[in-house]
Structures are given as C-alpha cells and as structure tokens.
N, C-alpha and C positions, 0 to 999 in steps of 0.2 A: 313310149320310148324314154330310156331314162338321160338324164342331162350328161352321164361319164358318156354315152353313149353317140353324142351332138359331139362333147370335146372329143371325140378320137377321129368322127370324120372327119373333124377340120383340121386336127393335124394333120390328115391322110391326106385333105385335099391343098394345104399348102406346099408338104413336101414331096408328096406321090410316090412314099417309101412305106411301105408294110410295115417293116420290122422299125425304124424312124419313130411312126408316128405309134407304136405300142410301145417305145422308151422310153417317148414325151408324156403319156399315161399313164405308165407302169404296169404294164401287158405284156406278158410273153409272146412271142409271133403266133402259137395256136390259140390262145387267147385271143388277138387282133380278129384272127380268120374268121373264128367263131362268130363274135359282135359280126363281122363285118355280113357275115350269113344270115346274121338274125334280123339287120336294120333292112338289108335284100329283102326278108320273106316277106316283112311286115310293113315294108312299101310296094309290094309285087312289082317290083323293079329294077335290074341289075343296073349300078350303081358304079362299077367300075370296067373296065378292058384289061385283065392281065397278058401280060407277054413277058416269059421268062419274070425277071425281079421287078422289070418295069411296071408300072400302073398308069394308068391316065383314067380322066374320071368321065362316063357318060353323059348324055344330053340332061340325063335323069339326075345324076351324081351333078353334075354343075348346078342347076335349081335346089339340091337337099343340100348342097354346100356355102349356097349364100342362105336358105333358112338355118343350117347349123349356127353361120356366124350370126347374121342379126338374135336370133333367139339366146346364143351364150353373152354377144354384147347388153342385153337388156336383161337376161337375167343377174349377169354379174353389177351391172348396176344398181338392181335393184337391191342386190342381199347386201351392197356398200349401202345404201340408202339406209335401209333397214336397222343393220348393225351399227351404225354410227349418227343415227338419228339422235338418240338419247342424249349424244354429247360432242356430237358437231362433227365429229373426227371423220378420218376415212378410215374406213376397213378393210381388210381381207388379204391375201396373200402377193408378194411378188417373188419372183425367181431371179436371182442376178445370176448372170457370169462371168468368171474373170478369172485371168490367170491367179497362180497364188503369189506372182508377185503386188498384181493393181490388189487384192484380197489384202496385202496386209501395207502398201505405201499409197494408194487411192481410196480403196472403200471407207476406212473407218470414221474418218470426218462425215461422209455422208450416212453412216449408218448411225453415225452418234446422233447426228441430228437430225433422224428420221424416227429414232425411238424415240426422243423427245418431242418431238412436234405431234408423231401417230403414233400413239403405243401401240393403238388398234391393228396395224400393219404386221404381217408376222414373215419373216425374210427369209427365206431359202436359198443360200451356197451355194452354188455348181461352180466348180475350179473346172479346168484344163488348157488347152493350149490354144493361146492368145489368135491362132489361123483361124480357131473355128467360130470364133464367137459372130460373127454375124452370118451364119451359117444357120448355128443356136437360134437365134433369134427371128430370122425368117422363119424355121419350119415351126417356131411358135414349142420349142425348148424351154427355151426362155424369156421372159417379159422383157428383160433390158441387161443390155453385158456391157460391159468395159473395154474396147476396142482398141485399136488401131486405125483412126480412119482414113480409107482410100480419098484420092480427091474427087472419084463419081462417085456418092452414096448408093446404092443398090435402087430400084424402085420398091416403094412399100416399104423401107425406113426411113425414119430421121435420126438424125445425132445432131450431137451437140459436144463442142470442144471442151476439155478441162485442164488440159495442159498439153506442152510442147516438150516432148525428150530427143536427146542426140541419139544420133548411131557411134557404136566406137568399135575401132578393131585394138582386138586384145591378142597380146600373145602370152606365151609362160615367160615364168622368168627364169634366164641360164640355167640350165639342164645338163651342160655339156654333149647336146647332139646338135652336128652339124647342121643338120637343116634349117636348125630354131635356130641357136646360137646366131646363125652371121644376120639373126635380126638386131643383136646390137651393135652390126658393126652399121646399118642403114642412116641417115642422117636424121635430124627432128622428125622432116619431113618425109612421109611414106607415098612412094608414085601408086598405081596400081601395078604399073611394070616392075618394081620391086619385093612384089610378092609372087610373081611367075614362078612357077616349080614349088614354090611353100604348098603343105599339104593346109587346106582349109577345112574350118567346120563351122559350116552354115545350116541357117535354120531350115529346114524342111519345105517351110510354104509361107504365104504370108506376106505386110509390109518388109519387112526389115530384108529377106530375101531380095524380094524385086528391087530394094535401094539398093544391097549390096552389088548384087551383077549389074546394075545398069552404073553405077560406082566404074566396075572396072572393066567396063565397055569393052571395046577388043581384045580386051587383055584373056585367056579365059581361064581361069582358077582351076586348082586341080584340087578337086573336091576329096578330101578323105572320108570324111561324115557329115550325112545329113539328117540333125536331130530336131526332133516334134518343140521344144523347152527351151528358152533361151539358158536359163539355171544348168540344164544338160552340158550346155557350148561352152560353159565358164569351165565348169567340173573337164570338161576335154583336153580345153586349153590347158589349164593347170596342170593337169598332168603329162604335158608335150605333147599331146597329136596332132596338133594343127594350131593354123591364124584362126580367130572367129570374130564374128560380128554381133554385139548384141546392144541391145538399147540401154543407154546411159542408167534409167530409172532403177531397170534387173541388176546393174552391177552396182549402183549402191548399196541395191540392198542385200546383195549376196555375201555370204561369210567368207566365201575366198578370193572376195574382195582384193587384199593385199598380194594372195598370191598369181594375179595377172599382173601386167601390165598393159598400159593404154597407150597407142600408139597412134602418133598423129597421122592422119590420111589427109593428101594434097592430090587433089583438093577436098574437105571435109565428106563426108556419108552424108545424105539428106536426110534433113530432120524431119519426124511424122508427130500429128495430132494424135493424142489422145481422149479418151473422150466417149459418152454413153451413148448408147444406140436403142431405138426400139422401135418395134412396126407404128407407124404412123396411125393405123386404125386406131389402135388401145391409147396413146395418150388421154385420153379422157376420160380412163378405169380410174378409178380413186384410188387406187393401191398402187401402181404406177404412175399417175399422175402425183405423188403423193411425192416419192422417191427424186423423181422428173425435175422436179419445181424446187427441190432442195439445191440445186447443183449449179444458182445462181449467187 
C-alpha cells in the first residue's frame, strides 16, 4: 500500500467527506473511489458505511485509521530527520491558510523569518475566506491557518494569539440616496436602533457575523447581502448598498480605504483574537513546529 494512499484515508477519516478528503490530496472524486476500492480489496475489508454523500468509517476503517495516522506521523518524522540531518534544520513542507488579507498584513513577518531560520521548509498558500479556515485545518487541508479565534477552541486544535482587531461599521460616503444619506444626519455616536430599516452587508458566516448580530441584539437588521470576503463588504459599501461590518485590520489594508467611512457603534462591536491554529497532534512535525515556534 503506497504512503499517497495512508494520506487519503486520513483525510477521509477526519472529515468523512469523499469529495473533501480527494481536494486535500489532489484526487478527483473517481480517483478517491477507486484508492478507496483498492485499500477495501487489499485489506478484505469494507472500510467505510456509505449513505447518500454521508460516510462514517467501520469497526475495520476505525483501526486502519489510527494505523494510517501513527504510520504518516513517523513516517513524516522521519523523512524531517533524514533530510535535515546533515544541517540541523527542519525539513519538509507546510500548508498555511489565510485570507488574503492576514496573506499580506500578518504572514510576511513570519514567513520572512521562517526562510531564514528553515530554508529547508518549503510553504504552500492556500487563500480564501477567513470562516473556513479552521474548518481547513481540522479536515487536515491545511497544517496551520490564520484565524479568527472563537473563545471555545474546537477539540483537536490549538491556537495561539498574535493580535487583537476591532470590528467597525462602515458606511459609503454621501451618494445622494436617501437611505445612506440620513447616516450623516446620526450623532458621533451609532445605537444599533439607528440603523433599523438601513439595508446591511454582512459577512456570510464566521466571527465577525456572530459579533455583529449579537451587537444589535433585538434590533434585527435588514440584510441586503450576505457576502463570503470581508474586502467584498467594503467594495458594497462603497458603492451604497448597505452599512457593513468588517474588521479594522481588512480596512487598513483595503484601497477603498478612503472611500468608506467609519462610524462609531454605541456601544463598540467586540473585538476578536487573531491568531494560528493547528491540530494539536502535528505540532511536533518539524515543518510545522518549525513555523509554530516562530510566532513568539
């Protein structure tokens, strides 16, 4: 049985998604089936329970899913051993994820001094949107993302803080339509009762979501859109479709910057940690713990 073929059941058996754990691989879903028939023939053993998309993993599949993992944890150790013997280093590959804001206002510090410290390390990008990332990271996506973190950690991660961002509600600036407009007529201070009837654009899923509604508690917003990207909500705002909510760090760094404005919320949005996340098993990989260790 070949080692691609260990890493595909453990992604299957973390995320108990077909199609999932052949993305984390780079499998097409008949690709997936196929291994998954061949590791079947050659254990004479069914290995999983389908029903419709779902999967759950047999009494047989539970046992070849803690050999998958112990045999990828020691094998991976060993090829860092191995490869970074000669010069002390850690070797071998990590996966980040992160939006492309933390991508270009959080990572680069740590990846400048992650080439310097491991050359040996070789680092793989995955961008998208900031809800999913420890999603990524559970089904074993990705080694370590850049998050938002909730105040329960998931079980079978850890994180670790790197910074503190606000929430801000941004509106456009004068447009000449009444519904935006009479936000300049509102005082410094913004109630949540002050935006009743505003059409809003909030984020999709995620921290910043769950701060915003619990923000404006009985109030209840009248949603115009609800977009995956915080960079998306600015782009909305800006061109009048709604109030949005998005984290202080996204609107530094966004070019239409200037063309929001920031409006004070009474009482403020609650601020969320930001900060790396990764399965608590792997911290000990040398390519991860390599990254990990930097970010003190």
């Amino acid at each position: 049985m070949h080692i691609h073929e260990l890493e595909l059941f453990s992604a299957l058996a973390d995320n108990l998604h077909l199609r999932r754990a052949g993305e984390a691989c780079g499998l097409s879903p008949s690709a997936t089936s196929r291994a998954l028939q061949r590791m079947e023939e050659e254990l004479g053993e069914k290995l999983l329970y389908r029903e419709s998309r779902e999967v759950s993993l047999t009494m047989a599949g539970q046992r070849f899913s803690l050999f998958c993992r112990e045999t990828l944890d020691a094998w991976k150790a060993v090829k860092a051993d191995i490869g970074g013997a000669a010069r002390g280093m850690a070797h071998g590959e990590v996966r980040i994820f992160a939006s492309v804001t933390a991508s270009i206002a959080i990572l680069p510090d740590l990846l400048a001094g992650l080439r310097a410290e491991y050359p040996g390390v070789r680092v793989v990008l995955q961008t998208g949107a900031p809800a999913e990332a420890l999603q990524r990271v559970a089904e074993g996506i990705a080694d370590i993302a850049v998050a938002a973190l909730p105040r329960k950690i998931p079980s079978g991660l850890t994180a670790v803080s790197l910074m503190t961002t606000s929430l801000e509600l941004i509106a456009p600036q004068p447009i000449g339509e009444a519904h935006i407009d009479r936000l300049a007529e509102l005082s410094a201070r913004v109630l949540p009762a002050d935006l009743a009837g505003l059409p809003m654009v909030l984020p999709r899923s995620g921290l910043a979501r769950e701060h915003a509604l619990r923000w404006f508690g009985a109030v209840s917003p009248r949603l115009y859109a609800e977009v995956s990207g915080s960079e998306a909500i600015i782009s909305m705002v800006r061109l009048g479709f709604g109030v949005g909510v998005v984290p202080r760090i996204v609107l530094d760094s966004s070019a239409l910057k200037a063309d929001v404005r920031v409006l004070k919320a009474d009482p403020p949005l609650e601020n969320f940690e930001l900060g790396l996340v990764a399965q608590t098993r792997r911290l000990h990989e040398p390519a991860v713990a390599a990254l990990w260790n930097l970010r003190r």
